[in-house]
N, C-alpha and C positions, 0 to 999 in steps of 0.2 A: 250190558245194560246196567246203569249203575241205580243201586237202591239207596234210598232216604236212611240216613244214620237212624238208630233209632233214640224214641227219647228216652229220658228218664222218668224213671217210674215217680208221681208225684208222692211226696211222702211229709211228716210231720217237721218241723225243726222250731227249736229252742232258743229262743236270740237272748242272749244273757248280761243285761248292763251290771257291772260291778265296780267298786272303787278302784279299781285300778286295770281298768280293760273292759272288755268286748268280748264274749264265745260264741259259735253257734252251734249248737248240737244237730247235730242232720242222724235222725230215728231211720230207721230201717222199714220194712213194709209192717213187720209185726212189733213196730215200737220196741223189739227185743233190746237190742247192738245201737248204740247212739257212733257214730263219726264226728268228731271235735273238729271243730273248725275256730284258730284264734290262737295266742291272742289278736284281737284288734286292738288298736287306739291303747298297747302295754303305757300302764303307768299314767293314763289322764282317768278322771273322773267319768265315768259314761254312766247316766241318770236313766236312761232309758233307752231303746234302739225299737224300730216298727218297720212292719213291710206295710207297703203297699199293697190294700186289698184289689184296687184295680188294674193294676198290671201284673205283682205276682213278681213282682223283679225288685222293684228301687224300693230299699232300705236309709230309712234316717234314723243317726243316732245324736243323741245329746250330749254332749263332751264339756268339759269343764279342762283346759288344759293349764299346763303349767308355762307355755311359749302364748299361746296364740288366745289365752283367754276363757270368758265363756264362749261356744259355737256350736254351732248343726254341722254333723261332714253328711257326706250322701252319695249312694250307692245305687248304679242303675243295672247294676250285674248281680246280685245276689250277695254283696261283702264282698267280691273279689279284689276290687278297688274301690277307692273312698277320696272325695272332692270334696273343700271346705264350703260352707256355703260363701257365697260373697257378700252379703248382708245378713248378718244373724241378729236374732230377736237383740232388738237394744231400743229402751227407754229415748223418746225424744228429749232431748235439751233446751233449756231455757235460752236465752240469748246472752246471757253473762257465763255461758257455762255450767250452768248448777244444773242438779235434778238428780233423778235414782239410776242406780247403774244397776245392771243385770248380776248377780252372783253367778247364774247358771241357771239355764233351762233344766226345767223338771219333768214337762210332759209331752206327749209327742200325739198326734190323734187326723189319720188321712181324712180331709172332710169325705164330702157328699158323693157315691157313685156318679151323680150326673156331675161333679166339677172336676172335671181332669187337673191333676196338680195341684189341686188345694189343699192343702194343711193346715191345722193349728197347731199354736205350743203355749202352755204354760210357763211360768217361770218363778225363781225368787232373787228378789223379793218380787212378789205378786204382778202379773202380766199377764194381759191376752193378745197374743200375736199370730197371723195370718200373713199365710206366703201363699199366690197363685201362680206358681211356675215350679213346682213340684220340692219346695223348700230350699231355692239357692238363696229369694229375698224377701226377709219378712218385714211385716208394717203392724204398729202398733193399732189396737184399735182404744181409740180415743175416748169410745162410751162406757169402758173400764178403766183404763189405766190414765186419764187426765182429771175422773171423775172426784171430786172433793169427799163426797159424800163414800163412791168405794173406798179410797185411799182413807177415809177414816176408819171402815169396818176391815181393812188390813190391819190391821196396827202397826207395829214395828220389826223391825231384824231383828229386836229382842221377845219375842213374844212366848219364847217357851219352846217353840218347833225346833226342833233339834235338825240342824244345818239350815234353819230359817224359813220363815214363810211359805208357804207352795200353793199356786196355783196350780189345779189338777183336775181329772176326772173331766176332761173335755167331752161333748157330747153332741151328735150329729145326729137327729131322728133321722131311722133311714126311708121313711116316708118322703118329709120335708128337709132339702136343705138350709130353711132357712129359720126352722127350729134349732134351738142351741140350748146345752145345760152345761155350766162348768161349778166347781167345787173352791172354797177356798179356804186354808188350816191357816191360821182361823177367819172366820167372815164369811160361811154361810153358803148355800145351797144357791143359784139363779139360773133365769130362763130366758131366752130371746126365743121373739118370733117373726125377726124380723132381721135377721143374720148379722145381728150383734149392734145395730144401730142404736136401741134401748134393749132393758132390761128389767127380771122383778127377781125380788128377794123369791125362795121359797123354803119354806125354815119353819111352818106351821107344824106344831105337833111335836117336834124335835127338844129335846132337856138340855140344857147346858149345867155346866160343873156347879153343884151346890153355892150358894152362896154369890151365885152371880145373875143380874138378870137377863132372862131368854126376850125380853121385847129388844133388846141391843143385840144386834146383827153379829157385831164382832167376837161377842160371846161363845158365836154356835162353831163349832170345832167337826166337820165332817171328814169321814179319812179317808173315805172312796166310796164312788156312787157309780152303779152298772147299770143299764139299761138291758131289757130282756130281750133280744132279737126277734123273736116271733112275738111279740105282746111289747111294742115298743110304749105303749102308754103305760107299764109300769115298772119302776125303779126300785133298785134296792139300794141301802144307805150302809156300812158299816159307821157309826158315828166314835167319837173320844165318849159320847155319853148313850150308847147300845148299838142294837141292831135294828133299822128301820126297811120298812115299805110302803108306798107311794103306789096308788091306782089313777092314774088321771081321768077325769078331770080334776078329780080330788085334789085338792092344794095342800090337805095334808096327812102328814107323816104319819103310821101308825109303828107303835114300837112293835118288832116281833121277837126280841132277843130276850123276854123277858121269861119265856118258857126254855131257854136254854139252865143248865145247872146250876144251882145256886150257889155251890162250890166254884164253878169257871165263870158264869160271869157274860157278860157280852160285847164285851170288851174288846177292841183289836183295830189290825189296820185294815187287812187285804178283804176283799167282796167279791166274789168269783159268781157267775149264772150261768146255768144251762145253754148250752146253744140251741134245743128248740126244745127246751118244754121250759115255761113260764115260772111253774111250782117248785124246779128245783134252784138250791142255790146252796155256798157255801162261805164258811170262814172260819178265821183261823185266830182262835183267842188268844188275848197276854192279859199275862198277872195287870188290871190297872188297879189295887191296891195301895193304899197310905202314899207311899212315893212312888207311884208307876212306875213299878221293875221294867215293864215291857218285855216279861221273859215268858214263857211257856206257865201256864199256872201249875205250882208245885213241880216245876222242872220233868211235866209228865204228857210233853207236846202231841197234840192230835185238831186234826180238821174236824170240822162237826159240818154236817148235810141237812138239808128239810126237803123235802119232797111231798110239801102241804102249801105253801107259800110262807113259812114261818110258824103254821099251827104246833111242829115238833120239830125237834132237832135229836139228829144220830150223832156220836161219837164217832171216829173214824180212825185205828189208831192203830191198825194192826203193821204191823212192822217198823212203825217207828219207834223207838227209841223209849222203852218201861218208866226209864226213871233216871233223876239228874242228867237232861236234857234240857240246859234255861235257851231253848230257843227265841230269836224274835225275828219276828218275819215282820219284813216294811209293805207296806201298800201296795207297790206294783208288782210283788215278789210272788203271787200266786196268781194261777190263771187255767185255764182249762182247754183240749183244744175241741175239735168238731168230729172227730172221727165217729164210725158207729157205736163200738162201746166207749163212751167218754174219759179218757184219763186228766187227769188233776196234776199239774207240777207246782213244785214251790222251790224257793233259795232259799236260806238261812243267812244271817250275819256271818255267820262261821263260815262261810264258802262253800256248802252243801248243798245241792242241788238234788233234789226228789221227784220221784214217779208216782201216784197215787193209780192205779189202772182200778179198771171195771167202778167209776167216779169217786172214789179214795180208798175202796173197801181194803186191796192190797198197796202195801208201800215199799218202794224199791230204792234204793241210793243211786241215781246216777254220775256221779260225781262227787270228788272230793276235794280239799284243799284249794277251792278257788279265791279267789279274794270278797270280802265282804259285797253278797249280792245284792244289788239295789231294784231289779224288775227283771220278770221273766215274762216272756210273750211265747204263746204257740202258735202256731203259723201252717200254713201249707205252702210246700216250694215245690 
């Protein structure tokens, strides 16, 4: 009698976009022992890579290559193999030829449980694009990206963002599919409720950089915005100008970064939340200082936690790195996953990749010498 192979035991993994490749870390049951899988895509740009939360299989990564362009490739086995997409995010065209061309997708985000295959993707310069066939073909959506009035609160390729403009922080209430929040550095926080057809600023409450005014859209510089899974009506903001939260219906922001240390500051990219409790949340400061170093404040890198919704913030710093440590961590570079005791990962610039277990209190090095990491995602496979 022949018996059923058995399966594989489901366990955590690491999907790691970096300037020059793709990893996947496949964890063990006790997160101990990581398994390296990769590289992928050696030598292109890879901004981002995501599974699919409703199948648990098809993986899309964002690539920037040096043959074939900006593109999405995509994976319906787990990274085992990788297909280009046949239509990737691209700017429609004038009729004489003109218009903005894609530098590269930046962000990658599965829509709705009830939309089998739908995807969003950020991009720069600045893009919202939608594919409903599981990311082979995407289409611009027109009530952002033909908009006179967004395309002014973009501003330009020159605008300060370091590798350009980024739409990002896509957002799919998982109530409603047809609620939408995305992010834009720079040009502000927005909402659809009506799956991208129109749109509204939301940007009440929010500081923009001395000396410039906060009623101009373009002003407001957000670096990443999470949504809580269990309390999807409230958000957290890391901003260029603190740490915010957002209780809906409230339209606005309330800063909570301001009880963090006066020496560190609330400054940074990455925004990590809880997977079910609402109160907790984390981030990961840099010096913003006279010329925004963008490094570790005082070269003395550590996560900070609240578990009040912002009321206080913990330090979190035990095994990394005492001192002359100028880390910077970019915006998708931290993230948390779902297991029972929650662990925390991050990348570094430096190609280091970290473990924070028991929600950052211990810190472990998984990895070393990878290439400049650009987002980490944790997953279940």
């Amino acid at each position: 009698m022949a018996h059923p192979s058995p399966q594989p035991a489901r366990h955590v993994a690491l999907l790691v976009a970096t300037r020059k490749g793709a990893w996947i870390f496949h964890g063990d049951e006790a997160r101990q022992a990581w398994r390296v899988d990769g590289p992928h895509f050696l030598g292109h740009v890879i901004s981002h890579v995501m599974l699919d939360p409703r199948d648990g299989r098809t993986l899309l990564a964002a690539a920037k290559t040096g043959h074939l362009g900006p593109t999405v490739f995509r994976s319906t086995d787990q990274g085992r193999s990788w297909k280009e997409a046949s239509k990737p995010p691209a700017f429609d065209k004038a009729a004489d030829g003109s218009g903005r061309a894609v530098d590269h997708t930046f962000w990658l985000t599965p829509g709705h449980a009830s939309e089998s295959g739908t995807w969003y993707a950020g991009t720069s310069p600045q893009g919202l694009f939608r594919s409903e066939d599981g990311g082979d073909t995407w289409t611009p959506l027109p009530a952002i990206n033909d908009s006179a009035m967004y395309r002014e609160w973009m501003g330009t390729v020159q605008d300060g963002t370091p590798d350009g403009p980024k739409l990002h922080s896509i957002i799919i209430d998982p109530r409603d599919a047809r609620h939408l929040y995305f992010a834009m550095s720079g040009g502000g926080v927005h909402e659809s409720t009506d799956a991208g057809q129109t749109w509204r600023t939301l940007v009440q409450g929010l500081q923009v950089v001395e000396g410039f005014d906060a009623s101009t859209v373009t002003f407001h510089d957000p670096h990443l915005v999470r949504l809580c899974p269990t309390m999807p009506d409230r958000l957290y903001q890391q901003n260029h100008c603190g740490i915010y939260r957002i209780d809906r219906p409230s339209d606005e922001w309330q800063r909570i970064g301001s009880r963090m240390p006066a020496e560190v500051g609330d400054i940074g990219f990455p925004m990590v939340v809880h997977p079910r409790d609402a109160d907790r949340a984390w981030v990961f400061p840099m010096d913003g200082t006279d010329v925004w170093p963008r490094t570790a404040p005082q070269g003395r890198p550590a996560a900070y936690g609240t578990r009040d919704g912002g009321s206080s913030w913990q330090r979190l710093d035990q095994g990394l790195p005492p001192s002359q440590a100028w880390w910077t961590i970019k915006r998708q570079a931290m993230t948390a996953d779902a297991e029972a005791s929650v662990a925390l990962y991050l990348g570094n610039t430096g190609g280091e990749l970290w473990m924070g277990r028991d929600e950052g209190s211990r810190w472990e090095c998984i990895a070393r010498h990878l290439p400049e990491i650009y987002a980490v995602e944790a997953v279940t496979l």
